[in-house]
C-alpha positions as CSV (number, residue, x, y, z in Angstrom):
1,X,40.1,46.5,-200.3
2,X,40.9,49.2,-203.0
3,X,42.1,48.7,-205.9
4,X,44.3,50.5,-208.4
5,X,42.8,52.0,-211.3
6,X,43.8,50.5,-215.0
7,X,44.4,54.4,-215.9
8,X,46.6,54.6,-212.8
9,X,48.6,51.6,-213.3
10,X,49.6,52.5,-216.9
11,X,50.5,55.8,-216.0
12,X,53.0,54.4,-213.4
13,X,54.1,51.5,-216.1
14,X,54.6,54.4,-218.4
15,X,56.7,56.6,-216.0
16,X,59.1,53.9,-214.7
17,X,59.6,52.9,-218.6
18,X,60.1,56.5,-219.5
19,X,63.4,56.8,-216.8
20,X,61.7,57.8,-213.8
21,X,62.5,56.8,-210.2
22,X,60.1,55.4,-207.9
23,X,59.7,58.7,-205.8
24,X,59.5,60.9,-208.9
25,X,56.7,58.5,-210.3
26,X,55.0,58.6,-206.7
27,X,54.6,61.9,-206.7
28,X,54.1,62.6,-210.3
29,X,50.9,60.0,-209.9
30,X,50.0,61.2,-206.9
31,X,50.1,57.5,-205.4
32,X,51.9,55.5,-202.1
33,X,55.7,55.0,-203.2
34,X,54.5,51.8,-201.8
35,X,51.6,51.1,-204.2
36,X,54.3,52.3,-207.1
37,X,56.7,49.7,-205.7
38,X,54.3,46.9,-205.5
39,X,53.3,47.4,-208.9
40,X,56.7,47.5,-209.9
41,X,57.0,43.9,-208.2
42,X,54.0,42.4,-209.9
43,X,54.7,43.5,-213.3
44,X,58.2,42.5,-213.3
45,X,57.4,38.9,-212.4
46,X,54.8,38.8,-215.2
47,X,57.4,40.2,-217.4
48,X,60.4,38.1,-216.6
49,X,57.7,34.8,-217.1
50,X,56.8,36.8,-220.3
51,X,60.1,37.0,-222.4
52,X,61.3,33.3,-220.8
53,X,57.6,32.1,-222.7
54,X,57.8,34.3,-225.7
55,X,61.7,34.7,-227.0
56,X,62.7,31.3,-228.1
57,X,63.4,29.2,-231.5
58,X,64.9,31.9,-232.7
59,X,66.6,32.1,-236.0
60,X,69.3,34.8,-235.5
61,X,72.4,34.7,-237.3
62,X,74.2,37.1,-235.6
63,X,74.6,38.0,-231.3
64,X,76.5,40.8,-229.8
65,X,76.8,40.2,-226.0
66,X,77.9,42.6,-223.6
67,X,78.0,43.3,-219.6
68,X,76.5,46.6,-218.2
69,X,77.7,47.8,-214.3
70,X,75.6,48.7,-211.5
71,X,75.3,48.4,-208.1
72,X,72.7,47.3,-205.2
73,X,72.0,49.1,-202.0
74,X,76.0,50.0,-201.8
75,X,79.2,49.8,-204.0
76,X,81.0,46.7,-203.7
77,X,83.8,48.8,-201.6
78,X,81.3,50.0,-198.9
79,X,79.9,46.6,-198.4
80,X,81.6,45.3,-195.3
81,X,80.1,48.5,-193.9
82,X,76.6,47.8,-194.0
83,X,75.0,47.6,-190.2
84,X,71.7,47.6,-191.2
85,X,71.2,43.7,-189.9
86,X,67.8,43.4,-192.6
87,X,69.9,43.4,-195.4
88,X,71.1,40.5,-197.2
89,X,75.1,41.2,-198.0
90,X,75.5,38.5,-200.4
91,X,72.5,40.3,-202.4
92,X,74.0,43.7,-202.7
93,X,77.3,45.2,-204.3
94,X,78.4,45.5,-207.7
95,X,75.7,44.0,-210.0
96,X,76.4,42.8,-213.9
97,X,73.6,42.8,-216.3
98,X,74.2,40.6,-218.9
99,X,73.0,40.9,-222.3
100,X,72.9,39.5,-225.8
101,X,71.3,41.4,-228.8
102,X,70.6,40.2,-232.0
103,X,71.9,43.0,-234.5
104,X,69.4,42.6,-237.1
105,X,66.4,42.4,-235.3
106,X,67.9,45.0,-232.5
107,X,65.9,42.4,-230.0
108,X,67.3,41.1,-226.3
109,X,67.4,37.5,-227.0
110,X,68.9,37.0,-223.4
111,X,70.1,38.5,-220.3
112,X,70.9,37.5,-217.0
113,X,71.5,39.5,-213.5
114,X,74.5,38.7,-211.6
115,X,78.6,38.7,-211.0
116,X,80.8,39.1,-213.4
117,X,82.9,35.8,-213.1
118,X,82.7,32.5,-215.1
119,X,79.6,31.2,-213.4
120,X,77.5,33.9,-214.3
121,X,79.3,33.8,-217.9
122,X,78.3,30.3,-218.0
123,X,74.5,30.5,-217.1
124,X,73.8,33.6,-219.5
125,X,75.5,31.6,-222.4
126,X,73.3,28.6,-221.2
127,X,70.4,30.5,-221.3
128,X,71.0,32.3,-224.8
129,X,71.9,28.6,-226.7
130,X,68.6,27.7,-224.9
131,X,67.0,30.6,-227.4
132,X,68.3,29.9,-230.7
133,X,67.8,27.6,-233.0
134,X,70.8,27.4,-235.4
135,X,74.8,28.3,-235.4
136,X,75.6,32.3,-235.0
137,X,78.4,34.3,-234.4
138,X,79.1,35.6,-231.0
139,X,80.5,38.9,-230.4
140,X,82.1,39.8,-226.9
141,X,84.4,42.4,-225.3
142,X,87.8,41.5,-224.6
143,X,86.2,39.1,-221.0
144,X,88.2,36.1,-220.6
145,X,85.4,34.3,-219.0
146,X,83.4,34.2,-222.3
147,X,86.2,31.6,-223.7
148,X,84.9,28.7,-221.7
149,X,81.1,30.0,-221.4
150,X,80.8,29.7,-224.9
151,X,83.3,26.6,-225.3
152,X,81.3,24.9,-222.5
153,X,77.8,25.5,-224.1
154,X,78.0,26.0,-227.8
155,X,81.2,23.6,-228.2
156,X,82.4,23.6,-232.1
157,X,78.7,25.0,-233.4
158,X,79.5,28.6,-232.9
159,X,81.6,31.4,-234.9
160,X,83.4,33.4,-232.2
161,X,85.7,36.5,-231.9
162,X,86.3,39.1,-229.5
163,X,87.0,42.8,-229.7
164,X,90.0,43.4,-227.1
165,X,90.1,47.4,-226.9
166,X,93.2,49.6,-225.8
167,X,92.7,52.7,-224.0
168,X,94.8,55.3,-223.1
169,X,96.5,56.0,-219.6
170,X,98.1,58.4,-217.9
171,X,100.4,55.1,-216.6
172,X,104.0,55.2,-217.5
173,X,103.1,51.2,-218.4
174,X,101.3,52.8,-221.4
175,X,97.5,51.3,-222.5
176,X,95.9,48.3,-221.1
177,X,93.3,46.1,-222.2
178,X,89.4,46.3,-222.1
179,X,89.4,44.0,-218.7
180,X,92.3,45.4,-216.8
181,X,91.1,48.6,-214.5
182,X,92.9,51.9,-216.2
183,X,93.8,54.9,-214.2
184,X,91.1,57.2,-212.6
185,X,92.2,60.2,-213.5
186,X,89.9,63.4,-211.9
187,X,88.7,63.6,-215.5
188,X,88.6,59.8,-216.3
189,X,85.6,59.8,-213.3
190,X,83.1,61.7,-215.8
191,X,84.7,60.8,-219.3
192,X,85.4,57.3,-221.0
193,X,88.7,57.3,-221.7
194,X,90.4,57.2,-225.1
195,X,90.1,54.3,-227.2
196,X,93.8,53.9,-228.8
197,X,93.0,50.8,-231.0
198,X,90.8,47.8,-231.5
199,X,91.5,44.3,-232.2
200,X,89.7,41.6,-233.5
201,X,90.6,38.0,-232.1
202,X,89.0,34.9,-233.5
203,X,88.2,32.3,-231.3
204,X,85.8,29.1,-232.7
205,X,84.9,28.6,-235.9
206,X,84.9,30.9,-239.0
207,X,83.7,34.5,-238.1
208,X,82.7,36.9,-240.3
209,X,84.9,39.7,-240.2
210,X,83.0,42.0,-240.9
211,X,80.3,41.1,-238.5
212,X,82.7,41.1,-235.7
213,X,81.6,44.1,-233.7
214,X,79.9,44.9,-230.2
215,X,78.8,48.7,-231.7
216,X,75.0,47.8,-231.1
217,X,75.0,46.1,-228.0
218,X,76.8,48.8,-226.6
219,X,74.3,50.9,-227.9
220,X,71.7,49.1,-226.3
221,X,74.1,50.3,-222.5
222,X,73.1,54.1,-223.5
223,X,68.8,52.9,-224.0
224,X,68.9,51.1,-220.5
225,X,70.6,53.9,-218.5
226,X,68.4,56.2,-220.1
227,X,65.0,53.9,-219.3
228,X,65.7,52.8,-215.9
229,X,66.3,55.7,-213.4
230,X,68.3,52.9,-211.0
231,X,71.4,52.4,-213.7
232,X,72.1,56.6,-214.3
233,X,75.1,57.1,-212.7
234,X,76.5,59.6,-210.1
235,X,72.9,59.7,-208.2
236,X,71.6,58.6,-205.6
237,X,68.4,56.4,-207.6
238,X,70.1,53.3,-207.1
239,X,68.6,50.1,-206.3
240,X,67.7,49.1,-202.6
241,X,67.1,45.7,-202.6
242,X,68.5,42.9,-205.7
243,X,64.8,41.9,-205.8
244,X,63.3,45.4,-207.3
245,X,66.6,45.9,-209.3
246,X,66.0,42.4,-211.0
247,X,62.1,43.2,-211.9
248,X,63.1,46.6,-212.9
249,X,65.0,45.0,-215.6
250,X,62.6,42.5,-216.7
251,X,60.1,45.6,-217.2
252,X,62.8,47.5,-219.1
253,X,63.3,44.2,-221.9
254,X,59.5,43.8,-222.6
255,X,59.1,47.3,-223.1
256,X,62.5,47.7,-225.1
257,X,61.2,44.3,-227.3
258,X,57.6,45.0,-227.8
259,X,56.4,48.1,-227.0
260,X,59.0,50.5,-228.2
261,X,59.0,51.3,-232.0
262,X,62.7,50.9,-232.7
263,X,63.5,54.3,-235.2
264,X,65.6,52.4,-237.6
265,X,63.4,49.9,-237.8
266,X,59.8,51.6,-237.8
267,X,58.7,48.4,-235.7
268,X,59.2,46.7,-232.5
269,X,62.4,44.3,-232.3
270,X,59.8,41.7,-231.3
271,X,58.3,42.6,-234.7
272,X,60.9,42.3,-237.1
273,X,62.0,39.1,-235.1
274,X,58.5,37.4,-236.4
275,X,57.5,36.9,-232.8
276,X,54.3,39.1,-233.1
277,X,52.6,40.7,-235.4
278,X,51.9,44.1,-233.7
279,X,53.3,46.2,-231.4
280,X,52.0,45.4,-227.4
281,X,51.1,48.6,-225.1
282,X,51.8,49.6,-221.7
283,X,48.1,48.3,-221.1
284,X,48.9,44.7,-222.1
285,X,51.8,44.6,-219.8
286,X,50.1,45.2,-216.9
287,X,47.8,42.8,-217.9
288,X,50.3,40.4,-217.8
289,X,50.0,40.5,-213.7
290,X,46.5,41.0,-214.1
C-alpha cells in the first residue's frame, strides 16, 4: 500500500490553510482529489481532539462571541429539493459556526458547528464555560438566544452586554434590528448594508463599557472566509457533506491558534495565551494524525 509523502502531505495542509479548495489543491499537488480529501478527514479529527486537549483553564478576562453563515451541500431554501437519496437532509442547509475569541490573546477559546437556535446557543456556551477558569465579560450581537445560553450556564458569574445594531432599509418601516432579515436590495446582495447606530444593552452583572464590543470577533469572520475556500461566498466551493465542512473548520482553528503569527501580536494567539511556548508548523499538524 502507498503511502503519502511527509513533503506531500504538508503541501496539501499548507494549501487548504492558505484558502484553497479541494480541486484547486488536487491539481496544484498533482494528487487524487480523493487522497486530498482523505487527508483533509484525518487531520481534522486530530485537530478537533487537539484544541478540545490543549485550550482549557484559561484565564481570559474578556470573550467576544459571534455566529458566522454558511451552508452544506444546498441553501436552506433548496433543501426539500434534494433527490439525491445518499444525502442526509437533516445534515445539510444553512450551517452556523459559532465562535468565541478572547480579545487579548486574539485566540478561539471555543466554537461549535450547528443551527442557529437556543440549543446550539446552549451547547457552545456550555462548551466555552467548560474553558475558562474565572468570571469574564461576554460580548454578543443583538441574538436573543444568547440571554438564556448564558443565563443557563454562567448564571450570576458573568458580565454581559449585547451590541443590538440598526441598519438602514429601503422599508417604509424604517431600520430594523441586527436579528430581523432587512430588505435585499439588488445592491444589498454584494454590500453590507448601512449601519445607522449601535447600542449597548447590559444584561448580567457589571460590564465594562468600554470593553463592550464584538469589533474583533467580527474580525476574526473576514480571516475564516479568507482561509477556508468552503465559507467565500457567491461560488460554487461550498461544502458537500457536514462531515468535511466540520473538519475543515477544526483545521482552520489550529492553524489560526498556533501556527499563524498573528501581526499585531508578533506571536501565535496560542502563544500569548501561555499555552505554548513556540509556534507549531504545518508539519506538527499532520503529525497529529500520524
Amino acid at each position: 500500500m502507498n503511502k503519502l509523502p511527509i513533503a506531500k502531505k504538508v503541501q496539501i495542509i499548507n494549501c487548504l490553510v492558505e484558502g484553497m479548495s479541494l480541486r484547486a489543491t488536487s491539481r496544484l499537488v498533482d494528487c487524487s482529489i480523493n487522497t486530498v480529501t482523505k487527508l483533509l478527514v484525518d487531520v481534522g479529527k486530530a485537530c478537533q481532539a487537539f484544541h478540545d486537549e490543549t485550550v482549557h483553564s484559561l484565564d481570559s478576562e474578556r470573550i467576544q462571541c459571534d455566529e458566522i453563515w454558511s451552508f452544506v451541500y444546498a441553501k436552506q431554501s433548496h433543501v426539500e429539493k434534494i433527490t439525491n437519496t445518499s444525502i442526509i437532509k437533516d445534515q445539510t442547509g444553512d450551517i452556523w459556526t459559532w465562535t468565541a475569541l478572547d480579545p487579548d490573546t486574539k485566540l478561539i477559546v471555543s466554537y461549535y458547528i450547528g443551527a442557529r437556535d437556543a440549543v446550539s446557543a446552549h451547547d457552545f456556551m456550555r462548551d466555552l464555560k467548560s474553558r475558562l477558569n474565572n468570571r469574564v465579560q461576554i460580548s454578543t450581537d443583538g441574538l436573543k438566544t444568547y440571554k438564556d445560553a448564558i443565563k443557563n450556564n454562567f448564571g450570576s458569574k458573568v458580565d454581559f452586554a449585547q451590541i443590538i445594531k440598526n441598519y438602514e432599509s429601503d422599508n417604509p418601516k424604517g431600520a430594523k434590528r441586527y436579528q430581523q432579515a432587512f430588505d435585499r436590495s439588488a445592491e444589498a446582495r454584494y454590500s453590507p448594508p448601512k449601519v445607522t447606530g449601535v447600542e449597548k444593552v447590559y444584561i448580567t452583572g457589571n460590564p465594562n463599557p468600554e470593553h463592550v464590543s464584538t469589533s474583533m470577533i467580527e474580525r476574526q469572520n473576514l480571516t475564516m472566509r479568507m482561509h477556508m475556500r468552503r465559507f467565500t461566498r457567491l461560488t460554487n466551493a461550498f461544502s458537500k457533506k457536514m462531515e468535511n465542512h466540520c473538519h475543515a473548520i477544526a483545521l482552520h482553528f489550529v492553524y489560526y491558534n498556533f501556527v499563524k503569527i498573528h501581526k499585531t501580536l508578533r506571536v501565535t494567539p496560542a502563544m500569548e495565551a501561555k499555552i505554548v511556548k513556540e509556534p507549531m508548523s504545518i508539519e506538527d499538524i499532520v503529525g497529529l494524525a500520524d
